[in-house]
N, CA, C and O atoms as a GROMACS GRO file, in nm:
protein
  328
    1UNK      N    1 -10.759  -8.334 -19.158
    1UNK     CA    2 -10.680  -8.452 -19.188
    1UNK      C    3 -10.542  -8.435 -19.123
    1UNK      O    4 -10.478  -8.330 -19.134
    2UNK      N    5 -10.506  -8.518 -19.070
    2UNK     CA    6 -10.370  -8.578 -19.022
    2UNK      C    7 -10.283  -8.536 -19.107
    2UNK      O    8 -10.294  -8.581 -19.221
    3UNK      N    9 -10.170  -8.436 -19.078
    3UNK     CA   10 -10.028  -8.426 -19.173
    3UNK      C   11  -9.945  -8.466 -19.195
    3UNK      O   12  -9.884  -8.420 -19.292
    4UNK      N   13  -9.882  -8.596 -19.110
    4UNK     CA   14  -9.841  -8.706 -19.105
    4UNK      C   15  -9.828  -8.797 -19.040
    4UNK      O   16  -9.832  -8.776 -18.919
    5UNK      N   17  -9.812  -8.909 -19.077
    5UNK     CA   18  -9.817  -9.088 -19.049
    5UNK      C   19  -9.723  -9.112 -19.004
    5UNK      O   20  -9.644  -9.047 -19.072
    6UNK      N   21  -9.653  -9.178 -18.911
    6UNK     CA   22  -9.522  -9.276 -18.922
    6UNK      C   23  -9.398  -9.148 -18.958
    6UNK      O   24  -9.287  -9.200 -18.965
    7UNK      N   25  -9.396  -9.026 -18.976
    7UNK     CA   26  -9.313  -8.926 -18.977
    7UNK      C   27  -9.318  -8.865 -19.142
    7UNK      O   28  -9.262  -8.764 -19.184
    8UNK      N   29  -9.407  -8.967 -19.220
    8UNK     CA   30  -9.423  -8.936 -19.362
    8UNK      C   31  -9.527  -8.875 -19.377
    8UNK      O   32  -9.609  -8.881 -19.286
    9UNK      N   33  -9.557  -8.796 -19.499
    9UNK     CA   34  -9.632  -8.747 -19.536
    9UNK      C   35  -9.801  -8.785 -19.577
    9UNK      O   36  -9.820  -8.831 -19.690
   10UNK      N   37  -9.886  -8.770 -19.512
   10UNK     CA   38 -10.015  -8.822 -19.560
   10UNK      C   39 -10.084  -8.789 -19.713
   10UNK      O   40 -10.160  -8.864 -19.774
   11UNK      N   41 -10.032  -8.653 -19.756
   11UNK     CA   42 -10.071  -8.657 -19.879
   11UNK      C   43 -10.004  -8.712 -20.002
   11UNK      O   44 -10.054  -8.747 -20.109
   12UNK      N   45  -9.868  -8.712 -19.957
   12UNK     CA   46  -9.798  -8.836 -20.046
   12UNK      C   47  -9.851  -8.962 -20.009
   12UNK      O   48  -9.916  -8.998 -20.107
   13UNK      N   49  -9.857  -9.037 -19.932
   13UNK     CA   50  -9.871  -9.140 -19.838
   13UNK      C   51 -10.079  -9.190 -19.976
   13UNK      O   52 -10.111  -9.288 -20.044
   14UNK      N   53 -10.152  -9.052 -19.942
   14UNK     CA   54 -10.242  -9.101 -20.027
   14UNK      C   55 -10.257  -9.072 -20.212
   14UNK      O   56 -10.356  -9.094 -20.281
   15UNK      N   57 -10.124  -9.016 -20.256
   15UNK     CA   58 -10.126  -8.983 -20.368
   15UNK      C   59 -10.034  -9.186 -20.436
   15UNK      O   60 -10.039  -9.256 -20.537
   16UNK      N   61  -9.973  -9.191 -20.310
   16UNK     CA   62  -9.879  -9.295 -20.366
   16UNK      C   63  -9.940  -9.469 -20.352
   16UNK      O   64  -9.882  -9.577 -20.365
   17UNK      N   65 -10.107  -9.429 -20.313
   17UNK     CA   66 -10.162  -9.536 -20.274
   17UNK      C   67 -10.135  -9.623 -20.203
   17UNK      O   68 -10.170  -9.740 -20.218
   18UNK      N   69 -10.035  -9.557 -20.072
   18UNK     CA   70  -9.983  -9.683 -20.001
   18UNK      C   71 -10.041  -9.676 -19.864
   18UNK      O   72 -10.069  -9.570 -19.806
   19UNK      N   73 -10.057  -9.788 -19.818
   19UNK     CA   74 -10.146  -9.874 -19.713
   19UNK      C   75 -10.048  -9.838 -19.589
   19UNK      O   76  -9.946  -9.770 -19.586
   20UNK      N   77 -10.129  -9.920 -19.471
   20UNK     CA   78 -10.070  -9.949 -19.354
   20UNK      C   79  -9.920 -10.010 -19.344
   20UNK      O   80  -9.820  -9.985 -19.276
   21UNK      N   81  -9.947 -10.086 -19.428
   21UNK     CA   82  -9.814 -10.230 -19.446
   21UNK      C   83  -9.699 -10.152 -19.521
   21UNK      O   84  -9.584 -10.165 -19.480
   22UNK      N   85  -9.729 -10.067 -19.638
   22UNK     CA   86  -9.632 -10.055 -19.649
   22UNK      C   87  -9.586  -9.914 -19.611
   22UNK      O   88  -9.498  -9.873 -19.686
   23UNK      N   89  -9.620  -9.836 -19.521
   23UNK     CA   90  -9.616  -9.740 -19.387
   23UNK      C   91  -9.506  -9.791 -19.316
   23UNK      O   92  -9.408  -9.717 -19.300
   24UNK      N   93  -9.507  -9.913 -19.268
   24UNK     CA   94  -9.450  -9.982 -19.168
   24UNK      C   95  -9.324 -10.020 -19.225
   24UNK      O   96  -9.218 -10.014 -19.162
   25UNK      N   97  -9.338 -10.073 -19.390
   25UNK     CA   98  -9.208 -10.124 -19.458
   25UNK      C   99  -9.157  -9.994 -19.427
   25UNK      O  100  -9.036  -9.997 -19.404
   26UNK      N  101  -9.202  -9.895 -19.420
   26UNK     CA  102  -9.118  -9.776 -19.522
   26UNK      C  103  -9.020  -9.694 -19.353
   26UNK      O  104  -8.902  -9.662 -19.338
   27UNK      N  105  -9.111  -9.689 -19.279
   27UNK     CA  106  -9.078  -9.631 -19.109
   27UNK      C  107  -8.923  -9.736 -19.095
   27UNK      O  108  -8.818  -9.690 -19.052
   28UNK      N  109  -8.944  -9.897 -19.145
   28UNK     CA  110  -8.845  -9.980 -19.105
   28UNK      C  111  -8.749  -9.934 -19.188
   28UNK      O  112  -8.630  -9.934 -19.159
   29UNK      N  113  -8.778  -9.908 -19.255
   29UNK     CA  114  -8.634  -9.906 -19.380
   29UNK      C  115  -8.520  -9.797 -19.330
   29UNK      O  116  -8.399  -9.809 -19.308
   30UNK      N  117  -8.638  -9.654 -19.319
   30UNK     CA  118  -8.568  -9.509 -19.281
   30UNK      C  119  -8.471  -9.573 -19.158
   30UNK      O  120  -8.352  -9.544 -19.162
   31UNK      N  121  -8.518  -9.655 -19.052
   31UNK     CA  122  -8.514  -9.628 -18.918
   31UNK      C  123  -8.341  -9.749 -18.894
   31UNK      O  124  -8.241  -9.740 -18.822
   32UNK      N  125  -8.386  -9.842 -18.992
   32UNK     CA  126  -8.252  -9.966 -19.004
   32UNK      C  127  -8.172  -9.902 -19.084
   32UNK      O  128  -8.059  -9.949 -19.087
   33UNK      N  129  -8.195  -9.794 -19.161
   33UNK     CA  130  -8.058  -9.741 -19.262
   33UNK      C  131  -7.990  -9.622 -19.187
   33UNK      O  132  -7.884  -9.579 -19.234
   34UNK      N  133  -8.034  -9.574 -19.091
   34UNK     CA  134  -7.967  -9.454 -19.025
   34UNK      C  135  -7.879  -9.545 -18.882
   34UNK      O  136  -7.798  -9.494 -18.806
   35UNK      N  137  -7.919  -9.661 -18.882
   35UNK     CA  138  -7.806  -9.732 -18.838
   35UNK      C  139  -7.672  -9.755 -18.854
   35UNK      O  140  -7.595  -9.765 -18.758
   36UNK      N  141  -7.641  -9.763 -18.959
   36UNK     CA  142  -7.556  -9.756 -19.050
   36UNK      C  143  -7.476  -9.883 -19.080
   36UNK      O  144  -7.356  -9.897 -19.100
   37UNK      N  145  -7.600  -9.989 -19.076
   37UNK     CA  146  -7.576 -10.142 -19.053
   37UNK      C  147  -7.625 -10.206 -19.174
   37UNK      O  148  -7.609 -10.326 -19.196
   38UNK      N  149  -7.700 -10.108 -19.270
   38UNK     CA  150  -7.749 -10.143 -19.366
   38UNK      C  151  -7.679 -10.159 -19.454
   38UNK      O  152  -7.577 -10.091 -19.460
   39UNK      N  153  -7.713 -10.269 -19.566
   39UNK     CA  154  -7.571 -10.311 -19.694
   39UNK      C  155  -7.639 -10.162 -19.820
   39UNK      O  156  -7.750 -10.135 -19.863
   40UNK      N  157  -7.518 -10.108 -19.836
   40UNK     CA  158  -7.532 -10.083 -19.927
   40UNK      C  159  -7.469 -10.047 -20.034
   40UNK      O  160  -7.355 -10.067 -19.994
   41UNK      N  161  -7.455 -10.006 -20.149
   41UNK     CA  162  -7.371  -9.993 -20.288
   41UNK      C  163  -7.381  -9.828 -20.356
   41UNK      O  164  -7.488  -9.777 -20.322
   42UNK      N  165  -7.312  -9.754 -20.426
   42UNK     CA  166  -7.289  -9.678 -20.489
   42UNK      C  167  -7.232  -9.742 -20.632
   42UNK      O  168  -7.127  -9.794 -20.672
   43UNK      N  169  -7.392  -9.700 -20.696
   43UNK     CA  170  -7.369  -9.701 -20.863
   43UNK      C  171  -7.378  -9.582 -20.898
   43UNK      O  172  -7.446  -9.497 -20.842
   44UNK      N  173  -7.289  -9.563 -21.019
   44UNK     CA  174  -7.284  -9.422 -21.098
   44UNK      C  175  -7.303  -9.337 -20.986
   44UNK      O  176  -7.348  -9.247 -21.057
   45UNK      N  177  -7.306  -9.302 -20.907
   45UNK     CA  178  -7.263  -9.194 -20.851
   45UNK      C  179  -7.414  -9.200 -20.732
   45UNK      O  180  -7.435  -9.091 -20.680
   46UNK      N  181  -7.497  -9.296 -20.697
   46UNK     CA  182  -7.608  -9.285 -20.654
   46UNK      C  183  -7.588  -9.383 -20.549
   46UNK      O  184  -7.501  -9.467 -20.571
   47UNK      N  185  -7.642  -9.389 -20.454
   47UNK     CA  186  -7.647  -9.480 -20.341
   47UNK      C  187  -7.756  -9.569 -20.312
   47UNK      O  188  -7.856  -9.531 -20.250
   48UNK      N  189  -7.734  -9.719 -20.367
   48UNK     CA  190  -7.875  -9.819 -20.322
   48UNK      C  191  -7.846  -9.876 -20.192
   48UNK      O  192  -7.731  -9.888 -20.150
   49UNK      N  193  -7.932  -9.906 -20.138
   49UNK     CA  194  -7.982  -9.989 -19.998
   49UNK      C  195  -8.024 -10.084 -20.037
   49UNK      O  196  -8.064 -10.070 -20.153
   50UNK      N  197  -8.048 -10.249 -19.969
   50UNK     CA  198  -8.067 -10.318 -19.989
   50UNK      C  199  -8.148 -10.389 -19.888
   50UNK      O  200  -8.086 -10.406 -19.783
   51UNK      N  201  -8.280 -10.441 -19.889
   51UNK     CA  202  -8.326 -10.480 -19.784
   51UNK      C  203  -8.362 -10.654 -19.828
   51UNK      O  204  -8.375 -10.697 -19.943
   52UNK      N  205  -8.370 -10.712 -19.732
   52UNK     CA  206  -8.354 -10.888 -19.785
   52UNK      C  207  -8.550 -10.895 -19.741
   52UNK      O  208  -8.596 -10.821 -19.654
   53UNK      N  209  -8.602 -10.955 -19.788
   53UNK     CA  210  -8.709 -11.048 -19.762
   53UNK      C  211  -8.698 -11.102 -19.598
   53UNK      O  212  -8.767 -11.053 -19.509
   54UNK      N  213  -8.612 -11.196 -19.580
   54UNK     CA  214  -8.579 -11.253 -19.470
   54UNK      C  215  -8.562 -11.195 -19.354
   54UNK      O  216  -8.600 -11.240 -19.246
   55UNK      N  217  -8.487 -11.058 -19.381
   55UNK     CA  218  -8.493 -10.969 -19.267
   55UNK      C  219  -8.609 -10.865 -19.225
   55UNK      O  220  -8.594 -10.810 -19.116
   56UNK      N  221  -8.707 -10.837 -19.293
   56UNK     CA  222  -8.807 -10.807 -19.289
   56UNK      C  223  -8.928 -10.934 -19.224
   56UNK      O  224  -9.018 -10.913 -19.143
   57UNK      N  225  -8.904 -11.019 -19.267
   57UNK     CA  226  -8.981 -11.133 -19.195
   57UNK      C  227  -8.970 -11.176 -19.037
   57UNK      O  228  -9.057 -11.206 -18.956
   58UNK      N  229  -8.789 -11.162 -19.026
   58UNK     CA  230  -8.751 -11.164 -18.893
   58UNK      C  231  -8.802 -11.004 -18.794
   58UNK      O  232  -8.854 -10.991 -18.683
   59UNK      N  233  -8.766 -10.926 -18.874
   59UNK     CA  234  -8.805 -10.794 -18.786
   59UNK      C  235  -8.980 -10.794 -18.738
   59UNK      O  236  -9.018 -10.788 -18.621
   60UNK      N  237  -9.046 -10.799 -18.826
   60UNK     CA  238  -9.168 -10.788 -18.856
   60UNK      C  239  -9.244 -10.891 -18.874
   60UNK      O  240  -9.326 -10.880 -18.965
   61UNK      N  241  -9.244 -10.980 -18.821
   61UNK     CA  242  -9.352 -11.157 -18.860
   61UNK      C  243  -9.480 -11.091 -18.836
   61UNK      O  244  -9.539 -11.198 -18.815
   62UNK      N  245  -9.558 -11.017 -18.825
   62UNK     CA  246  -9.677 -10.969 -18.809
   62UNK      C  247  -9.716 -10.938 -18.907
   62UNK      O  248  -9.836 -10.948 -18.933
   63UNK      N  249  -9.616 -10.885 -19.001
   63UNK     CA  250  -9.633 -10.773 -19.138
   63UNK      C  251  -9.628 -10.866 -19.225
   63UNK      O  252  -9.696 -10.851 -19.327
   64UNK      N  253  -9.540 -10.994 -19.207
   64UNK     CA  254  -9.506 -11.078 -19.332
   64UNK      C  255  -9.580 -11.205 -19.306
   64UNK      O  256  -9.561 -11.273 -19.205
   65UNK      N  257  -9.675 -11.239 -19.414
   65UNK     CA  258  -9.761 -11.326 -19.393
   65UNK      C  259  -9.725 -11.462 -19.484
   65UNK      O  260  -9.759 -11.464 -19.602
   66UNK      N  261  -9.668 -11.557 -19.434
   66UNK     CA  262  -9.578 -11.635 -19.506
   66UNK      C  263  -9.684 -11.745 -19.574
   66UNK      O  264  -9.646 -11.810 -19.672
   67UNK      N  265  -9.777 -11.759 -19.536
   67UNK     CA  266  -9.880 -11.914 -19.557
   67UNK      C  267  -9.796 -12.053 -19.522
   67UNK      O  268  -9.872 -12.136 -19.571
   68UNK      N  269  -9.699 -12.118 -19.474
   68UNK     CA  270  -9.627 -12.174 -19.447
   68UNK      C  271  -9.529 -12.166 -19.568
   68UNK      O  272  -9.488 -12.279 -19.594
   69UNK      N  273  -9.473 -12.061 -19.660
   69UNK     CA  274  -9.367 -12.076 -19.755
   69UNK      C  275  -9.278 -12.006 -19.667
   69UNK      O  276  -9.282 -11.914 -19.585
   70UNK      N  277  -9.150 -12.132 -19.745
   70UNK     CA  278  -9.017 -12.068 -19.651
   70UNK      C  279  -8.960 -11.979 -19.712
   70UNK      O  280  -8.940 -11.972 -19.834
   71UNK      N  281  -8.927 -11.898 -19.623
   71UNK     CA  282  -8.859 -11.734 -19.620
   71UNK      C  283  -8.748 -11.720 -19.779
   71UNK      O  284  -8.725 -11.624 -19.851
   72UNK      N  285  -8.702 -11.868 -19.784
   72UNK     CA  286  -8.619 -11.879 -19.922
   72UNK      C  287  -8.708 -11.856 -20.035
   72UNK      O  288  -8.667 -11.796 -20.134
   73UNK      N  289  -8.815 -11.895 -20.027
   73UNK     CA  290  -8.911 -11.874 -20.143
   73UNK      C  291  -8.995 -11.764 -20.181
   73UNK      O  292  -9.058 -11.759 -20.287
   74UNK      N  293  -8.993 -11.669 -20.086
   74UNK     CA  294  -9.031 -11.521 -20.057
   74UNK      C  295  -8.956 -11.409 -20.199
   74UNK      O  296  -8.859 -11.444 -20.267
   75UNK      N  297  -9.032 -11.274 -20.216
   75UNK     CA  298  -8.966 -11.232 -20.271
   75UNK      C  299  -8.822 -11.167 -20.291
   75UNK      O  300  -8.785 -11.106 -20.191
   76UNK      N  301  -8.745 -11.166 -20.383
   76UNK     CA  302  -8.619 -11.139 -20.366
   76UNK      C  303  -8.600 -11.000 -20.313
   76UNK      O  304  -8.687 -10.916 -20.340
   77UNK      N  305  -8.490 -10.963 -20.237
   77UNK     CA  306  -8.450 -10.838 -20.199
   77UNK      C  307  -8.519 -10.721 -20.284
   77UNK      O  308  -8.554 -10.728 -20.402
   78UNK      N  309  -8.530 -10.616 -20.200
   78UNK     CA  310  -8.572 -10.495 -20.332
   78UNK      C  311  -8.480 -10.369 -20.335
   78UNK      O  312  -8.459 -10.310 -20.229
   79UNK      N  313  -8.442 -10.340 -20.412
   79UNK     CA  314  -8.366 -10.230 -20.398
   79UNK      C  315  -8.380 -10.080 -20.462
   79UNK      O  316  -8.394 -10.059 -20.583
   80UNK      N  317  -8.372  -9.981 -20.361
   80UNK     CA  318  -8.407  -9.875 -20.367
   80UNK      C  319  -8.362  -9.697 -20.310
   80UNK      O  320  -8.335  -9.660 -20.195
   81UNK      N  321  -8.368  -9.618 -20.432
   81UNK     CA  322  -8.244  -9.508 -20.454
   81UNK      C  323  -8.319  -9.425 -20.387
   81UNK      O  324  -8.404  -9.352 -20.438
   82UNK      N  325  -8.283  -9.435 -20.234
   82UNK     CA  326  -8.310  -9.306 -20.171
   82UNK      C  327  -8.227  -9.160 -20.137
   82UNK      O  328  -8.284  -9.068 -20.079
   0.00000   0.00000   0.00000
């Protein structure tokens, strides 16, 4: 077996039940936050990132499968303490 995916780990990768798609969320996230263009906040002493719906749709329209709903109606931002 393969030791890793996308630079992540395959046995996390299959302990954490995550797919192709969100492989790809996860490669985008690492890869737009070491930019250092990404919004983000310090609570209590911890650092969140913030990724929008919209910008994931724009980066990725392949990944985000809209059915004709507009990008406003998509889910809200998610945020997460890496």
């Amino acid at each position: 077996m393969q030791y890793s995916f996308l630079g992540f780990s395959v046995v996390k990768m299959m302990e954490l039940d995550l797919d192709m798609k969100d492989m790809a969320i996860l490669r985008y996230f690492v890869d737009f936050k070491e930019t250092g263009r990404m919004n983000s906040e310090i609570i209590e002493g911890d650092k969140y990132y913030w990724v929008s719906y919209k910008s994931l749709e724009e980066e990725m329209p392949y990944l985000i499968a809209t059915s004709g709903v507009p990008s406003s109606e998509g889910p809200p931002g998610v945020v997460l303490n890496i």
